[in-house]
C-alpha positions in Angstrom: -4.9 -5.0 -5.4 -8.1 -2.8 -4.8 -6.5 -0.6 -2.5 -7.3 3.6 -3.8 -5.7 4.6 -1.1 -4.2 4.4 2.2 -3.3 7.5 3.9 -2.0 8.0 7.4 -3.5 10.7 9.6 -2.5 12.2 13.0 -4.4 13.5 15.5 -4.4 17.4 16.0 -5.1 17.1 19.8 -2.9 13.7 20.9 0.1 12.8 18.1 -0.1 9.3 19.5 -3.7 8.8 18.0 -3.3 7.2 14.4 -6.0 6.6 12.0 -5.4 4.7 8.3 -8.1 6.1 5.9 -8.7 3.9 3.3 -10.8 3.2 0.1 -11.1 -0.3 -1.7 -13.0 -0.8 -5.1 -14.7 -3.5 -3.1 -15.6 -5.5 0.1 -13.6 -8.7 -1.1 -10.2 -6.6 -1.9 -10.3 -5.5 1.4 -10.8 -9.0 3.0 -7.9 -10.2 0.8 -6.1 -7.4 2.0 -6.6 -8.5 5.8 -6.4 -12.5 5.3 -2.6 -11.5 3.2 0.6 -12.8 5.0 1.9 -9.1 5.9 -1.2 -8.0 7.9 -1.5 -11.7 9.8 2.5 -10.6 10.7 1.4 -7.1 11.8 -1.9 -8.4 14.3 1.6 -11.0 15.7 3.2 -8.1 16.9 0.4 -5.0 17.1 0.1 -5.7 20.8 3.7 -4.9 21.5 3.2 -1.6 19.5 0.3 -0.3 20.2 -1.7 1.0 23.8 -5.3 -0.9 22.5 -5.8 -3.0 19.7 -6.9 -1.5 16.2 -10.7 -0.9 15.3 -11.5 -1.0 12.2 -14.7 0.2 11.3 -16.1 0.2 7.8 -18.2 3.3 5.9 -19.8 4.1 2.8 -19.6 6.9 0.7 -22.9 9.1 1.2 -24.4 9.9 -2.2 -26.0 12.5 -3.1 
């Protein structure tokens, strides 16, 4: 719920490098999103998948 998108992009230079770009309509559907049961099973096994763990870094749209 929330979620506008999630799309997966890979880097030009290094295909290992992944980044998720995603848009919420707010703060509190994305803190649902990373408190739910599938992502909680994901940070239980994203160090056996992945060379550093994820950083997720928030932004806001720049308005005009």
């Amino acid at each position: 719920q929330g979620c506008l998108n999630y799309d997966l992009h890979v880097s030009a230079d290094d295909p290992g490098l992944l980044v998720f770009h995603e848009n919420w309509t707010t703060k509190a559907d994305l803190d649902n999103h990373l408190a739910s049961p599938h992502i909680d099973a994901f940070r239980g096994v994203a160090g056996e998948l992945l060379a550093e763990p994820p950083n997720i870094t928030l932004w806001s749209e720049a308005k005009a």
